[in-house]
C-alpha positions in Angstrom: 102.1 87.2 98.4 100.1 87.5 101.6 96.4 88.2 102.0 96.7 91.5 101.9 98.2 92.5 98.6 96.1 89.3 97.2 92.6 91.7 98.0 94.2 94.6 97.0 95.7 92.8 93.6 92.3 91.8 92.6 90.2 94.9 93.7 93.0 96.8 91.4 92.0 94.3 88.4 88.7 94.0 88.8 88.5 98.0 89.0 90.5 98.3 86.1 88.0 95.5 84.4 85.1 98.1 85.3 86.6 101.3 84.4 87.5 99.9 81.4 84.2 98.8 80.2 82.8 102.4 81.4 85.8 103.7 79.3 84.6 102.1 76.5 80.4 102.9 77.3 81.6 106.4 77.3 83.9 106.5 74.2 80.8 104.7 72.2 78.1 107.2 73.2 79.8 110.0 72.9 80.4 109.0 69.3 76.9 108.7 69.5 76.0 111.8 70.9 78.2 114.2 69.1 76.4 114.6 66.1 73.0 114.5 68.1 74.2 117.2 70.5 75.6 119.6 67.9 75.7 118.6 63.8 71.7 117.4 63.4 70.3 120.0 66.3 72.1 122.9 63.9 70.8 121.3 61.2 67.1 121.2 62.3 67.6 124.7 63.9 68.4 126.4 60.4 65.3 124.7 59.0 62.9 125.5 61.7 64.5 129.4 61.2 64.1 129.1 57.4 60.5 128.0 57.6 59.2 130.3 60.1 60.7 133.3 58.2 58.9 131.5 55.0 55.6 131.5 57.6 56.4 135.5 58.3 56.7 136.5 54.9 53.1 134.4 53.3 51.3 136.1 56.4 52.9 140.0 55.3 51.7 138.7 51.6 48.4 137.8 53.0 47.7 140.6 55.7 49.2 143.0 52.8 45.9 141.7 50.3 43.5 141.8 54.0 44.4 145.8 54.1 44.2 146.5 50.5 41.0 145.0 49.8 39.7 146.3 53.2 40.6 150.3 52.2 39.0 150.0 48.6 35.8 148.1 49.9 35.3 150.8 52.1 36.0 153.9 49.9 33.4 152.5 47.3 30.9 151.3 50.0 31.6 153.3 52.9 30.5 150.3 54.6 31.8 150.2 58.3 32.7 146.7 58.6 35.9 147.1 56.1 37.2 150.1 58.3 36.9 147.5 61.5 38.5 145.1 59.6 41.8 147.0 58.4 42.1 149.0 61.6 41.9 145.2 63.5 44.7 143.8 60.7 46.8 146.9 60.3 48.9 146.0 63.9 49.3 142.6 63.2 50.8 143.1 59.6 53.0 145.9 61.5 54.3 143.2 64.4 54.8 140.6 61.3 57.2 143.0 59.6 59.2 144.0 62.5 59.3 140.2 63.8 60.4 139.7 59.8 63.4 141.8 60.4 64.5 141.3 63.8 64.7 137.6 62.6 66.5 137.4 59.1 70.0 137.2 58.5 71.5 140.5 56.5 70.3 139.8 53.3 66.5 139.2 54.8 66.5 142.5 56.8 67.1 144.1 53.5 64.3 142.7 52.3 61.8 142.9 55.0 63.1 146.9 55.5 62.5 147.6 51.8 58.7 146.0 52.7 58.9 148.0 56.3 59.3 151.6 54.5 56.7 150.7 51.8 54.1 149.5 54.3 54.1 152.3 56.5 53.9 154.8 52.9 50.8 152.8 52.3 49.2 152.6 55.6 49.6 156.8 55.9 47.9 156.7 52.5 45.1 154.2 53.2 44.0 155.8 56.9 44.0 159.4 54.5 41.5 157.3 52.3 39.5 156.5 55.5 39.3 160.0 56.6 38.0 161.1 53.4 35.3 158.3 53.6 34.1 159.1 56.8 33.8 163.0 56.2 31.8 162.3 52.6 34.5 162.3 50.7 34.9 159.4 48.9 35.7 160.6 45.4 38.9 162.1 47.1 39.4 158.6 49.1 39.4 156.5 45.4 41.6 159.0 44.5 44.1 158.1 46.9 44.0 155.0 45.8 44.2 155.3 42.5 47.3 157.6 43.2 50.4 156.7 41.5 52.6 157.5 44.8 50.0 154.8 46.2 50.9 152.6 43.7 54.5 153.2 43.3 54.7 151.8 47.1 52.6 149.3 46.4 55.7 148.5 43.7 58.1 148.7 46.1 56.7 146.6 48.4 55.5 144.0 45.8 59.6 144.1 44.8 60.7 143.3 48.1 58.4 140.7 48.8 59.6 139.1 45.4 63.3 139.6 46.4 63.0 137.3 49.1 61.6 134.8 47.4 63.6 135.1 44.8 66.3 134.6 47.1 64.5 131.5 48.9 64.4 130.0 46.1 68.0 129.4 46.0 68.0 129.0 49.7 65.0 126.6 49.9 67.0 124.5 47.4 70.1 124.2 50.4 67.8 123.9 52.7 66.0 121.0 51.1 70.0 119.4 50.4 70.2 120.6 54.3 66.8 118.6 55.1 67.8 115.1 53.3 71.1 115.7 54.7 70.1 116.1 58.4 67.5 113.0 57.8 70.5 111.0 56.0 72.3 111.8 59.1 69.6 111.1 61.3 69.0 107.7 60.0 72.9 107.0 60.0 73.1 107.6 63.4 70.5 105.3 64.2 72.1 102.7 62.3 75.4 103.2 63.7 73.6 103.5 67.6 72.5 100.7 67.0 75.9 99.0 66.3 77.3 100.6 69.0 74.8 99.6 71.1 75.0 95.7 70.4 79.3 96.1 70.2 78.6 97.9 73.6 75.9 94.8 75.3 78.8 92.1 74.1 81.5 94.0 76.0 79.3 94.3 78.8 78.3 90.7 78.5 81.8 89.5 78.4 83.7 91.9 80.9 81.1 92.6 83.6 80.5 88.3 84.0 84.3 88.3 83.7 85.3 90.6 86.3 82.2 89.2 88.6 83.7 85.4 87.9 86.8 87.1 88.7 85.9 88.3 92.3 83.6 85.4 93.4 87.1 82.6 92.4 89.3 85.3 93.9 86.6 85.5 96.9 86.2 81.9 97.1 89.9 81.6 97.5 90.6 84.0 99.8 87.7 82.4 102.6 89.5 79.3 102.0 92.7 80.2 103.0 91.3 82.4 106.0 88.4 80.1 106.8 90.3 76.7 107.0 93.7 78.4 108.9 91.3 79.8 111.7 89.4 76.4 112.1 92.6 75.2 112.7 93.5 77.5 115.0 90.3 77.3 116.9 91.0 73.4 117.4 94.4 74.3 118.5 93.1 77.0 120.9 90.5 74.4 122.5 93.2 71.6 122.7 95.5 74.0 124.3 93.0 75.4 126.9 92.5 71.2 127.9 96.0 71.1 128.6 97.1 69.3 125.1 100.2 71.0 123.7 101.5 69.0 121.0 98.9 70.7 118.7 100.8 72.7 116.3 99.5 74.7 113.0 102.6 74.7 111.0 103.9 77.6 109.4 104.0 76.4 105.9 102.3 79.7 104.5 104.3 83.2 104.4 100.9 85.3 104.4 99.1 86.1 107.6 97.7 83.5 108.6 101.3 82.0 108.4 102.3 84.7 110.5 99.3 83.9 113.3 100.7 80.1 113.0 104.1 81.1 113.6 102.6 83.5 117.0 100.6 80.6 117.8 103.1 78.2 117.7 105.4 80.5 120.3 102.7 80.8 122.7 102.0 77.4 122.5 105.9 76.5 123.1 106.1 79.2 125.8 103.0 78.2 127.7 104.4 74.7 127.6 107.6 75.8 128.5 105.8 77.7 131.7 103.9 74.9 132.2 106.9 72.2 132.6 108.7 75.3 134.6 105.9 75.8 137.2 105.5 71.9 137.5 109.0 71.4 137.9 109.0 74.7 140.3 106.3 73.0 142.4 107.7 69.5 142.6 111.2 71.3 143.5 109.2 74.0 146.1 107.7 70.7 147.6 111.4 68.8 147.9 113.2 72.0 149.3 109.9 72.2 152.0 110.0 69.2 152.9 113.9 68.5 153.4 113.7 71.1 156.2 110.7 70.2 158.0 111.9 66.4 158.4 115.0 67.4 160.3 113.0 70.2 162.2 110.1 67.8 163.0 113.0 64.8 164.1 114.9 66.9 166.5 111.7 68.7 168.0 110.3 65.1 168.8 113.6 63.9 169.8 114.7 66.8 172.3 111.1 66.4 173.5 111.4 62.8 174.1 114.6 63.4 176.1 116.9 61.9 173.4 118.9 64.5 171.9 120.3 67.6 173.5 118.0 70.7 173.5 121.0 72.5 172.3 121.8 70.6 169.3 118.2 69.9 168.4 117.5 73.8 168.4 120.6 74.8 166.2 119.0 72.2 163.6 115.9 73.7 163.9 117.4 77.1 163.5 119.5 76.4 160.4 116.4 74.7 158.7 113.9 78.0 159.6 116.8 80.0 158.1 117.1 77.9 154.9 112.8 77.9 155.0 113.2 81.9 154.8 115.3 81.9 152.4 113.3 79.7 150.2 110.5 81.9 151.0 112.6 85.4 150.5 113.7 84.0 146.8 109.9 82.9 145.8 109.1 86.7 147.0 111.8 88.6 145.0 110.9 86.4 141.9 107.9 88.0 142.7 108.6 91.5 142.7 110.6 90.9 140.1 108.2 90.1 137.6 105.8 92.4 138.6 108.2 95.5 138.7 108.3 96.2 142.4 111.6 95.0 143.2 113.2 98.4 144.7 117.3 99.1 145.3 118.4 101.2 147.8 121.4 102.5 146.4 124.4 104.3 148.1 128.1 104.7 147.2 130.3 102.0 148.7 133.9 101.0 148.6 133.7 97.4 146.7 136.6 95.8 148.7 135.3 96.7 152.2 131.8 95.0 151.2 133.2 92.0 150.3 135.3 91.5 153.1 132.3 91.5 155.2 130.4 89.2 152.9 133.2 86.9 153.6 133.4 87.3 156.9 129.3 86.5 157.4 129.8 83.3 155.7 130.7 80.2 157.4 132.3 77.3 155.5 130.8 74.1 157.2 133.3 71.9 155.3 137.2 71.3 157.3 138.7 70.6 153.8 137.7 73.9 151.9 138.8 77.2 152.6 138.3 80.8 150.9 140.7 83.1 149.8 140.4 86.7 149.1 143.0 88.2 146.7 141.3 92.4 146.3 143.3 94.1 143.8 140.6 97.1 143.7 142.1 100.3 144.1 141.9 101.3 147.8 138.8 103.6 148.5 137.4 102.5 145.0 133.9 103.6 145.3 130.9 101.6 143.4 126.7 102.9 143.7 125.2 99.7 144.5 122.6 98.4 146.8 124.3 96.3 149.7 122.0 94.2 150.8 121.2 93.0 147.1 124.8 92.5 145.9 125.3 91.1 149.3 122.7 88.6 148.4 124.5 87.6 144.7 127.6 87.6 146.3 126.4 85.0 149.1 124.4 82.6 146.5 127.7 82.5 144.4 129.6 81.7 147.4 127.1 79.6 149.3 127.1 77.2 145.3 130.4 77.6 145.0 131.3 75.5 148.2 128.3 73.4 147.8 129.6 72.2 144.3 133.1 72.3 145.6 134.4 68.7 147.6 137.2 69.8 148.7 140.4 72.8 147.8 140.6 76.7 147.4 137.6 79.2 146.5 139.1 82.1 145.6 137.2 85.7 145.1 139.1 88.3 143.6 138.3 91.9 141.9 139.9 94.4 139.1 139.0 96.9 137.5 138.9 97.5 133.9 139.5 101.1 132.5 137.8 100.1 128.9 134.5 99.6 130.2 134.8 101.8 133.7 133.7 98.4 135.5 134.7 96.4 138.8 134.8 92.6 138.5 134.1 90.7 141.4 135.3 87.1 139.8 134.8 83.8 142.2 136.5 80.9 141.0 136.4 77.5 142.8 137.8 74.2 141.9 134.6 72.0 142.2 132.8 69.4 139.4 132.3 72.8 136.9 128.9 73.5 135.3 127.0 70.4 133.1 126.7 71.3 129.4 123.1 70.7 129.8 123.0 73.4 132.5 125.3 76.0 131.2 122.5 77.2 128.2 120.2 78.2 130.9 122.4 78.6 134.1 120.7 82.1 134.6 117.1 81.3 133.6 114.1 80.4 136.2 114.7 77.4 137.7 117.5 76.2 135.8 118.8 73.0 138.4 121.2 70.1 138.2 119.4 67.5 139.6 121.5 65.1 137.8 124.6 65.6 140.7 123.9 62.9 143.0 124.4 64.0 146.8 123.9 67.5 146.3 120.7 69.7 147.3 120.0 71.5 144.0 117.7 73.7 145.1 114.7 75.7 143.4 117.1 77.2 140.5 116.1 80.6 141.4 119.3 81.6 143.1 121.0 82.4 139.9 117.9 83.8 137.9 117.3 86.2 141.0 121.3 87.2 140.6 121.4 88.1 137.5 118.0 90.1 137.4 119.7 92.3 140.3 122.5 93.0 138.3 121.0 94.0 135.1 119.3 96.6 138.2 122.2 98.0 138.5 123.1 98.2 135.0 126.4 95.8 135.3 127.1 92.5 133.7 127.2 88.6 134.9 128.5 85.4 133.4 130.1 82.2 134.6 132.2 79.7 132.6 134.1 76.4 133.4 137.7 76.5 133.9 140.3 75.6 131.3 142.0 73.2 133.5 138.7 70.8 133.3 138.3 71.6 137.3 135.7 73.8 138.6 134.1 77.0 137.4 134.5 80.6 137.8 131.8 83.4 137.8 131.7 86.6 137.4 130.0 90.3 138.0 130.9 93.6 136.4 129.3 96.6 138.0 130.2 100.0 136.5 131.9 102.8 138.0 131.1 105.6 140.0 
């Protein structure tokens, strides 16, 4: 399991730790909280109803005996204070009924009406009273009041009045079950918050430290195995940046920081591998540089000195400037190479006419090797191709060919080959054949064999640079030694107009 899916394997748990301790926090108040949020606030809402309407109907009672007292005192004393005092009551007992009925259920209203239509019979009669009082007539006010319709009200409204409290009765007995039943509740729900409460605190106290625990191990772990890899690495890196490359961090682990091991371990291999080519490169560059300047510097001092022939001593210098050039002409297309800028100048051109002059530029300084041409192209074949390039490859194969070649036949031959739609230029020669330690990397940078005593091997660019210029033009190249144990034959496919 790499790093990755480790972090995101214990976020996930430890998540699922917390959610479900939240779960649970959750599911336990909300089994507190139901019957706080619904059963006991109903509970304590009928009571508060029932009490108030109890309230309503002891102030009617009371503001009923205020205005009854209030018109008799003053229709036997005709004192003014008892007419202030029932026309300041009077409203208030009115607003008390109407509150009474706009409050109680269907049975109430009943009630409270029946009390309603009473009160306002006895008010008419007890402001009539009043009148009579104030204009002298207070014979005619007692009357009034001594009036059966005035007492048949007063009846009525005495009857209502005692309805509803007959009827509490019953009701105050439900309530009262109601009140102990809401307290009962009340104190069960403490009990049971409370056990809630401490079940809740031990889950906490065991999943909270757990999935913390959890985390920090997980944490721990995980700066371990990133924290000790990257020290590593960091050694490595300041090893390699002094030149040391047998440092290597392994690759023992299959997460990411295996992975950065592994990269690390192929840069370190390549930049060794650069490193031993451009060492090897520069002792070579150094050999081939200095194998033409001795013979240039000997003949110069030489046909100075009036020993050698100014003729002779110039051709040598001549054929050393030319090998110097093209030292410095492969060092420069390596160049462009790698950096992209290498450029073709392609045209159509019939294959067999090219090589014919290629063969015809190159001069075989050896008396017991010759070159033979055997062009089975199709007459007026044409193939899109840069000259001067495939010029080049074709010389370099040539130009080793005889070098590696003592004596017999080199022999360069073409066909084409319908099933691809490719030309073959093949050169085969009958020289030592390619080493098995060469062969792997015949077309790689600097590949040489410096083993072949005699023999100028050369920078080993020759080959790299010929098979970079066919891959330009899209063709193929390859080289193998011959069955017969004697020489080796190479070849290059270019495709078809």
């Amino acid at each position: 399991m790499n790093i990755q899916s480790k972090m995101i394997f214990i976020l996930a748990v430890s998540a699922f730790l917390l959610a479900l301790a939240g779960f649970f926090i959750v599911y336990q108040l909300s089994r507190v909280s139901a019957p706080l949020e619904m059963s006991i606030p109903r509970n304590i809402e009928s009571l508060n109803d029932a009490i108030y309407l109890d309230n309503l109907a002891q102030s009617i009672k009371y503001y009923d005996e205020v205005l009854t007292q209030s018109a008799r005192n003053y229709a036997f004393t005709a004192d003014k204070q008892w007419e202030n005092r029932y026309r300041s009551v009077e409203p208030e007992l009115d607003r008390i009924i109407n509150e009474a009925v706009s409050k109680g259920d269907n049975t109430e209203k009943v009630f409270f009406s029946t009390v309603e239509k009473a009160n306002l019979e006895l008010v008419q009669l007890e402001y009539e009273s009043i009148d009579f009082v104030n204009e002298g007539r207070s014979a005619e006010a007692v009357q009034i009041l001594e009036s059966k319709e005035y007492w048949d009200n007063k009846a009525i409204y005495k009857q209502g009045l005692d309805a509803y409290i007959t009827a509490r009765g019953t009701a105050y007995t439900i309530e009262s079950d109601l009140a102990r039943k809401t307290l009962a509740l009340a104190n069960t729900q403490e009990e049971k918050s409370e056990v809630l409460l401490a079940q809740t605190t031990q889950v906490l106290l065991i999943v909270i430290p757990a999935a913390i625990v959890t985390m920090i191990i997980v944490g721990l772990h995980l700066l371990s195995i990133i924290i000790n890899p990257m020290k590593r690495l960091a050694y490595a890196a300041t090893e390699l940046a002094k030149g040391n490359y047998d440092t290597s961090l392994g690759t023992a682990r299959k997460d990411e920081t295996g992975v950065m091991a592994l990269a690390f371990d192929k840069m370190r291999t390549k930049l060794e591998e650069k490193e031993k080519m451009k060492e090897e490169f520069l002792s070579i560059a150094a050999h081939e540089l200095r194998t033409p300047l001795q013979p240039i510097l000997f003949c110069a001092d030489s046909a100075l000195a009036g020993d050698m022939n100014h003729k002779e001593a110039l051709q040598v210098i001549l054929n050393q400037a030319n090998r110097l050039r093209k030292l410095s002409s492969d060092i420069l297309d390596v160049t462009k190479l790698e950096s992209g800028t290498l450029m073709y100048n392609m045209e159509k051109v019939r294959i067999n006419e090219m090589i014919t002059k290629v063969l015809a530029e190159i001069a075989v300084d050896k008396a017991n090797i010759s070159i033979a041409s055997n062009l089975h192209c199709t007459e007026g074949l044409d193939v899109v191709l840069d000259v001067g390039r495939i010029t080049q490859v074709l010389t370099n194969i040539i130009s080793n060919a005889i070098k590696y070649t003592q004596e017999g036949i080199i022999t360069l031959s073409t066909e084409v080959d319908h099933g691809t739609k490719e030309v073959r230029v093949i050169v085969k020669d009958n020289g030592r054949g390619i080493s098995s330690e060469i062969m792997p990397k015949l077309f790689n940078k600097f590949a040489t064999t410096s083993n072949m005593e005699g023999i100028s091997h050369g920078t080993g660019l020759g080959l790299y640079l010929s098979a970079k210029i066919i891959e330009g033009h899209k063709g193929r190249i390859g080289a193998e030694n011959n069955k017969n144990g004697r020489g080796a034959t190479f070849w290059l496919a270019l495709p078809l107009l």
